[in-house]
LOGUVEX-915837 format. One line per 8 residues: number of its first residue (from 0); their letters; for each residue x, y, z of N, C-alpha, C. Coordinates in Angstrom, 1 decimal. Example, Ala and Ser with C-alpha at 12.3 -4.5 7.8 and 13.67 -1.06 7.14 Angstrom:
! residues 2
0 = AS = 13.2,-5.7,7.8,12.3,-4.5,7.8,13.2,-3.3,7.8; 12.8,-2.2,7.1,13.7,-1.1,7.1,12.9,0.0,7.9;
END
This chain:
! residues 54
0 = XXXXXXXX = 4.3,-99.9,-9.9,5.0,-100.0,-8.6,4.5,-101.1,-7.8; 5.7,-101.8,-7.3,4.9,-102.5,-6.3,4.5,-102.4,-5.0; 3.8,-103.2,-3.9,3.5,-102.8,-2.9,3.9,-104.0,-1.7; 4.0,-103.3,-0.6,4.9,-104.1,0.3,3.6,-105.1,1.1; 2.1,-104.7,0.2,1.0,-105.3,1.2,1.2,-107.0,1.3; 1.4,-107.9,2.2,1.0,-109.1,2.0,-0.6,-109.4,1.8; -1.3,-109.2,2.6,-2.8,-109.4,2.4,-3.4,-110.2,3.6; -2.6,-109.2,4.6,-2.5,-109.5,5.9,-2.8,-108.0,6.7;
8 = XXXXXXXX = -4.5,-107.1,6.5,-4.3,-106.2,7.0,-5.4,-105.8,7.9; -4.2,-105.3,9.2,-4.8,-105.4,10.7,-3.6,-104.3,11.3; -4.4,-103.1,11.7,-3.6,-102.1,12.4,-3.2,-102.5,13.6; -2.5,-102.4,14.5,-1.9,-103.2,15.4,-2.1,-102.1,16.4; -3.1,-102.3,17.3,-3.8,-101.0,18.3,-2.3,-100.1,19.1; -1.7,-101.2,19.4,-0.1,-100.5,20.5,0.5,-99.5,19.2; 1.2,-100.4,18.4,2.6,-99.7,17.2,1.6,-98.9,16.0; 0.2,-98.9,15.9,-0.2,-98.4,15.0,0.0,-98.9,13.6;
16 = XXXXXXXX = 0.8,-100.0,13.1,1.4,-100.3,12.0,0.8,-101.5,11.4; 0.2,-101.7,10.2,-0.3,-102.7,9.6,0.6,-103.9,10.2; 0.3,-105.5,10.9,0.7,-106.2,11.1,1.5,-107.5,10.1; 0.8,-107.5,9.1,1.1,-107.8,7.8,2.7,-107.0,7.1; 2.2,-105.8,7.0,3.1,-105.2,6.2,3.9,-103.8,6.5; 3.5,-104.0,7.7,4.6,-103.1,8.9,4.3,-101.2,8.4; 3.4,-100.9,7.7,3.2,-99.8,7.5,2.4,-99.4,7.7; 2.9,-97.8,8.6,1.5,-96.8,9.1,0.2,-96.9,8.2;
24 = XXXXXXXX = -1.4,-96.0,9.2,-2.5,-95.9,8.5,-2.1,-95.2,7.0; -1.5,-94.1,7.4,-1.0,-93.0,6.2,0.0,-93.1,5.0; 1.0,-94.2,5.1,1.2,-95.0,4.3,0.9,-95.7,3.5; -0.4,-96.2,4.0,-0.9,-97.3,3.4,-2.0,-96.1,2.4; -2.8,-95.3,2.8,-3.3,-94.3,2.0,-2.9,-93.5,1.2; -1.4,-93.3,1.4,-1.1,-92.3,0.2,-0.4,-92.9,-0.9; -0.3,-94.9,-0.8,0.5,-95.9,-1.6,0.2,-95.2,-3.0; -1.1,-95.2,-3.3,-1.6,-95.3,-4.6,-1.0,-93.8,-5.3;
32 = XXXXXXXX = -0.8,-93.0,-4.9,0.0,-91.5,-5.4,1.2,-91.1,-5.2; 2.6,-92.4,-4.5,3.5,-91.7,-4.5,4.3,-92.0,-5.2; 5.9,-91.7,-5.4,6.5,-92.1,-6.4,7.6,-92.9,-6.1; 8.1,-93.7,-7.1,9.1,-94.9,-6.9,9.9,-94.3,-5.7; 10.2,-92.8,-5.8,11.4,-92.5,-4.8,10.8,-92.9,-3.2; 9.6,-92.3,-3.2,8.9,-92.1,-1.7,8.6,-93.2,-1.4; 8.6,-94.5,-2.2,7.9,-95.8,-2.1,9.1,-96.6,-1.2; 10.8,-96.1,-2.2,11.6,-97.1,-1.7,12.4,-96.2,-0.4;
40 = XXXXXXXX = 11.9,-94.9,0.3,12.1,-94.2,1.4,11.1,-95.4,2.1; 10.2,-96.0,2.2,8.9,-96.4,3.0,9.5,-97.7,3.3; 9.7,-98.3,1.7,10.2,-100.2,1.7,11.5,-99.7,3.1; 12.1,-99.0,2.8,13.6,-99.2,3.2,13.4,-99.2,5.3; 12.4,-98.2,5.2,11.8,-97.7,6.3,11.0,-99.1,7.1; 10.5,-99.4,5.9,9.8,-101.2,6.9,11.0,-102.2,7.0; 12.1,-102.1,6.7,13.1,-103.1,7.0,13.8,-102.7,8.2; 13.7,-101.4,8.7,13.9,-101.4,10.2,13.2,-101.7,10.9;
48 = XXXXXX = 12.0,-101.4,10.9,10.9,-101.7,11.8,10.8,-102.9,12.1; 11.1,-103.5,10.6,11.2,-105.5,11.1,12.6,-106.1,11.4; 13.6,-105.2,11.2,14.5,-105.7,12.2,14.3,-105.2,13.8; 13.7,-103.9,13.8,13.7,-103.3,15.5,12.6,-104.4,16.1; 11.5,-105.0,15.1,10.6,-105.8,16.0,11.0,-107.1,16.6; 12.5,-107.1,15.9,12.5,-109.0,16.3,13.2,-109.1,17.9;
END
């Protein structure tokens, strides 16, 4: 599976969300155990967040 990390990681104190790769603390902790389905619920879920940020 792949992962949405660029290698850009810095929790963003206000939104809580990695600044790099737009995903929560708990996100980013449970990457390594979930499955393709919950991964592409998350991917789909950071493409709002970087449309709502612009």
């Amino acid at each position: 599976m792949i992962s949405p990390c660029v290698g850009i990681c810095k929790i963003d104190d206000k939104s809580k969300l990695c600044i790099g790769c737009l995903r929560s603390e708990d996100e980013i902790a449970m990457w390594p155990q979930i499955n393709n389905e919950k991964a592409l619920e998350i991917i789909n879920e950071i493409v709002h967040r970087s449309i709502s940020k612009r």
